[in-house]
FIZA-324789 format. One record per residue (C-alpha): x, y, z. Coordinates in steps of 0.2 Angstrom, whole numbers, padded with zeros to 4 digits, always signed. Example, Ala and Ser with C-alpha at 12.3 -4.5 7.8 and 13.67 -1.06 7.14 Angstrom:
2
+0062-0022+0039+0068-0005+0036
This chain:
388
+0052-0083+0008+0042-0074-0003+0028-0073+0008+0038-0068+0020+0046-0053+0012+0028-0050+0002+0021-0049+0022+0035-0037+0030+0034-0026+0015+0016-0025+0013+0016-0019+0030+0029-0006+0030+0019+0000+0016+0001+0002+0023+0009+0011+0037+0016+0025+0024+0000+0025+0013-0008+0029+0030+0005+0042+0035+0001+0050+0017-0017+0051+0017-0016+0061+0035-0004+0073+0026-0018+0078+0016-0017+0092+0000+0002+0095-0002+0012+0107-0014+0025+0101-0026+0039+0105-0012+0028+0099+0000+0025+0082-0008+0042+0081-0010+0048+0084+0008+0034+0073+0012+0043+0057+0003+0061+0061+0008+0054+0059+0025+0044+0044+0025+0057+0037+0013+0071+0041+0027+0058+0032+0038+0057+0016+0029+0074+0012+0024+0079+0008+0042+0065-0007+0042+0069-0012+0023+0082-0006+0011+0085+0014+0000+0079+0004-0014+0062-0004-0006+0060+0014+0002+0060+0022-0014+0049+0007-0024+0035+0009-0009+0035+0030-0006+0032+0029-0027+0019+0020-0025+0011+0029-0012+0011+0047-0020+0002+0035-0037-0013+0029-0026-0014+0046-0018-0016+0054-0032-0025+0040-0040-0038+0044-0028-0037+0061-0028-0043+0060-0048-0057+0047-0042-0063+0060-0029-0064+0076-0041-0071+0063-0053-0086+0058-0040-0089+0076-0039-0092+0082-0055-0102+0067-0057-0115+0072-0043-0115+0088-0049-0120+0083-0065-0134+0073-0059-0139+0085-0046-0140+0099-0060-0153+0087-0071-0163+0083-0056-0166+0102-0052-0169+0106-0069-0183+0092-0069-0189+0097-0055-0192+0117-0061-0205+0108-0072-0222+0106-0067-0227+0085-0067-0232+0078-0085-0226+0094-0092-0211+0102-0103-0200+0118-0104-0191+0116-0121-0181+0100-0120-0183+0096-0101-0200+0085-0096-0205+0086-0079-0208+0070-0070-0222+0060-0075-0231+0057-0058-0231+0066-0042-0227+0049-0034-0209+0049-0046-0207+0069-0040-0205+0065-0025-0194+0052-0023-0184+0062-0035-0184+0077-0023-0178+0063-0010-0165+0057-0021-0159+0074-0022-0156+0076-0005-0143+0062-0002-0134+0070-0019-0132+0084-0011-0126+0079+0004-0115+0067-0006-0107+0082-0016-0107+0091-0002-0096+0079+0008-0084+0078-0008-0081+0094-0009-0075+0093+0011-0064+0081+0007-0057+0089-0007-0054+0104+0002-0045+0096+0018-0035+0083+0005-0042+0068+0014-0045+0054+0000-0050+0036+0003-0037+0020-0002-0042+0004+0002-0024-0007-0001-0030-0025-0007-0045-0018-0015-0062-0009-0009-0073-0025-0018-0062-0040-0010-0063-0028+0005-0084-0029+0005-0085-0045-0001-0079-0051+0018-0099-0048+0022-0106-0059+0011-0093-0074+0006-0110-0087+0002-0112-0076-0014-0093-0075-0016-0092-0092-0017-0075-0091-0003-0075-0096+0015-0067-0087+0029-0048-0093+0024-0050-0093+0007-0054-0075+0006-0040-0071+0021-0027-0079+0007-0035-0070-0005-0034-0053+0003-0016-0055+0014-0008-0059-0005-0017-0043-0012-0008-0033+0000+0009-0041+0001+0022-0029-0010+0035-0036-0019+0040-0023-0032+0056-0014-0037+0060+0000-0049+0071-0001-0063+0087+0006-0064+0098+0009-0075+0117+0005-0078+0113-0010-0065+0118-0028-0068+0103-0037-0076+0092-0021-0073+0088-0020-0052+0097-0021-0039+0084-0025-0030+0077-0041-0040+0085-0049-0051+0080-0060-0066+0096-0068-0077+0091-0072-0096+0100-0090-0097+0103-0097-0081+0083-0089-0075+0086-0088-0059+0080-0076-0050+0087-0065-0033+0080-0053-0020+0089-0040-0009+0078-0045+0007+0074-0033+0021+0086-0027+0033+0075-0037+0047+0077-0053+0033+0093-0052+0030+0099-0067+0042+0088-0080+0031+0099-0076+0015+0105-0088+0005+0117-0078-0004+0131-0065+0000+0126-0046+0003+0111-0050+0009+0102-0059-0008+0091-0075-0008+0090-0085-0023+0074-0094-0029+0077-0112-0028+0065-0114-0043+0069-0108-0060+0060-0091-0068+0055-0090-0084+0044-0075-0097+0033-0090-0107+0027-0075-0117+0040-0061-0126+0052-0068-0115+0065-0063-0128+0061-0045-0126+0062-0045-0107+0081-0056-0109+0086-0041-0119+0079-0028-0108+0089-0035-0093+0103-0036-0101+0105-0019-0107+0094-0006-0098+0082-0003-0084+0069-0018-0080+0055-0016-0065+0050-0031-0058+0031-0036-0050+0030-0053-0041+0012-0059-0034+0006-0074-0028-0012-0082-0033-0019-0089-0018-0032-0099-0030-0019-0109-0041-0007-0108-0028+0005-0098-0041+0018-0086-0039+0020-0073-0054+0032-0062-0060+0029-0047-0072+0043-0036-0082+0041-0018-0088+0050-0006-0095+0049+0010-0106+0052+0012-0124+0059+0025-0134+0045+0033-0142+0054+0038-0158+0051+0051-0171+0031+0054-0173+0027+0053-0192+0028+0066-0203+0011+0076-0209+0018+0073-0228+0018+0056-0225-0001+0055-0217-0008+0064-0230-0002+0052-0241-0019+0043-0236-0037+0046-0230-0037+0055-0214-0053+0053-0200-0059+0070-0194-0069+0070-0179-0079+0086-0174-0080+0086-0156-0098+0091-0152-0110+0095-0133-0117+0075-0136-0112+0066-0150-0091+0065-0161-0095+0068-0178-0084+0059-0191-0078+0059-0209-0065+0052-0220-0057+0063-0230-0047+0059-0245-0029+0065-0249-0037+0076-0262-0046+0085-0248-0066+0079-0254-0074+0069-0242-0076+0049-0244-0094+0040-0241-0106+0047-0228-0101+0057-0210-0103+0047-0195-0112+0052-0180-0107+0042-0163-0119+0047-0149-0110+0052-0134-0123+0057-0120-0113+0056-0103-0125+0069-0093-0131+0063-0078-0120+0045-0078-0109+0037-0066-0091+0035-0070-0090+0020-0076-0106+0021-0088-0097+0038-0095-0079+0026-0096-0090+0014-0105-0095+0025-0118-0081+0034-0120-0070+0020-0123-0085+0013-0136-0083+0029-0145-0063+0027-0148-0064+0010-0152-0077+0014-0164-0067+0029-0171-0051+0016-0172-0064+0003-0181-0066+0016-0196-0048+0022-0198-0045+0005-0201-0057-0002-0211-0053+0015-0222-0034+0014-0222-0033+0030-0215-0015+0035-0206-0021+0048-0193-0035+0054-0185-0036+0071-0186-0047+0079-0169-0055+0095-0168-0044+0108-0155-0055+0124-0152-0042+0130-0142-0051+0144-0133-0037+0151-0123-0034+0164-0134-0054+0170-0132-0053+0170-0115-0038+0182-0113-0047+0194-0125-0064+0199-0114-0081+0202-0125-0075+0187-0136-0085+0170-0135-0075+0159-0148-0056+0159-0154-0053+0168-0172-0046+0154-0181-0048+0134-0176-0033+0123-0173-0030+0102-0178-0020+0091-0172-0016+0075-0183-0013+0058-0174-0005+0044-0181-0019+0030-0181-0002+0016-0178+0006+0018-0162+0024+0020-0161+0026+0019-0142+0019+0006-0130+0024+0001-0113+0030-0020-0113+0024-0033-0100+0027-0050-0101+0010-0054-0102+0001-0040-0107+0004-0022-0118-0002-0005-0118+0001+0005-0132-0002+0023-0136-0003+0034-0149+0012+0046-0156+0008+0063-0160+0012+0074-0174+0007+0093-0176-0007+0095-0189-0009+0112-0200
């Protein structure tokens, strides 16, 4: 039954990621015309409440790769911009900082190389400008690895399992002041079992009155499985079920939001060291400072040289840099990192003026006090306080 529902779904909502992406670049009444028509559309072939779960979904990978589009672009910019600059250089010379290539062999594959960057920014930027972005549902690397399954290690079946479950959908918003969470799916805390609205075309295999099936298996949250019972039994739950081809396993995940709370006040930070960072052109430079204001050990520098990489080099490094930053605050007992805002709004309104009169800081709690829950994983962020 799950396949089945996982398959008709899936379906319905290839058909509207398709029907978005040939909508191309929309406004903010465009986008939401756009949903309250393809989610008039779908409900006929599944339910108001599935509708609304796959048009959300939709709009996310849209603009998902919309981001990963302007993201390529500035990338080949960059790396078009330190090509020409090398190239300006005459072989196995310099101009200031920038050498020129060390052979004319290396030149001129480099001027080569340039080409097809150019023509790679240049297609961005058409697709840009006409909205038209690329989604591959069930994944662009499962997708390539069809033509080479020897090194995959898969045969022909194993990987049509594998990629028919990475397209099935089988998720459904939370909603609040609803029995257990969803209307939709439903997971009870004691009994655990668990329920499905099926499709309209469905409906006829249910099992259970309006239309519901009920698992014959029991469900249960091995992990924080107390937090999701109390979750579904007072507020809004969403609800993602998949299916492992590999260990033959069906999956359910739970997730909710969480009142972020009160951020903590700047008094209280103080209280203890505070990590400034200095945002600089290719390196954060760090230093922890004691309540008292005088700085404690020696500053830090963390290179940070992204120039010319691919975006997930540049991820890497940024993500090195953050958990290196975290690595100090902790091993320092400091409460908040305090971040350098130059804040140059203000310069740029006032013509003839390169930098802002006065700098700006913001203070960020090094604990988090919000975080997004999952049964078997978290992501936590940080709350924010206003610095001086």
């Amino acid at each position: 039954m799950l396949a089945a529902v996982g398959a008709h779904l899936g379906a319905l909502a290839s058909a509207d990621l398709a029907a978005r992406v040939r909508e191309g670049r929309l406004d903010g009444a465009g986008r939401a015309a756009s949903r309250r028509e393809r989610k008039r559309g779908l409900t006929a072939g599944s339910s108001s409440r599935w509708a609304g779960a796959i048009t959300r979904t939709t709009d996310d990978l849209w603009a998902l790769a919309g981001r990963n589009l302007l993201t390529d672009r500035t990338s080949l910019r960059a790396r078009t911009e330190q090509i020409e600059a090398r190239l300006a250089v005459p072989v196995g010379g310099t101009h200031g900082r920038t050498r020129g290539y060390a052979t004319q062999a290396e030149r001129w594959e480099k001027q080569q190389r340039l080409q097809r960057l150019r023509a790679r920014a240049a297609a961005a930027e058409c697709r840009l400008e006409r909205g038209h972005v690329a989604v591959c549902r069930g994944g662009a690397r499962l997708a390539r690895t069809q033509h080479n399954l020897e090194a995959a290690e898969l045969t022909q079946a194993g990987w049509r399992a594998r990629w028919e479950a990475e397209r099935w959908f089988i998720t459904a918003d939370g909603e609040a002041d609803k029995a257990w969470g969803n209307e939709t799916i439903r997971w009870h805390p004691v009994e655990r079992w668990a329920e499905i609205k099926l499709p309209a075309p469905l409906a006829h295999l249910a099992n259970r009155p309006h239309g519901r099936y009920r698992l014959s298996c029991q469900v249960s949250f091995p992990h924080r499985g107390d937090e999701v019972a109390a979750q579904a039994a007072s507020g809004a739950v969403r609800y993602d079920i998949s299916y492992d081809p590999a260990r033959g396993r069906w999956y359910m995940d739970a997730s909710w939001r969480t009142d972020p709370g009160e951020p903590p006040a700047i008094d209280w930070l103080r209280e203890r060291p505070v990590l400034a960072v200095d945002l600089n052109h290719d390196h954060l430079a760090a230093w922890v400072v004691l309540p008292d204001g005088n700085p404690a050990g020696a500053p830090v520098t963390i290179p940070l040289m992204m120039a010319g990489l691919p975006a997930s080099h540049r991820d890497g490094l940024l993500r090195d840099a953050i958990s290196t930053l975290n690595r100090m605050a902790k091993h320092h007992g400091c409460r908040a990192v305090a971040i350098e805002d130059l804040d140059f709004a203000d310069a740029r309104a006032r013509p003839g003026e390169s930098r802002p009169s006065a700098l700006t800081r913001q203070a960020r709690p090094v604990l988090p006090s919000a975080h997004r829950q999952h049964p078997d994983r978290q992501v936590q962020g940080p709350a924010h306080a206003d610095g001086p």
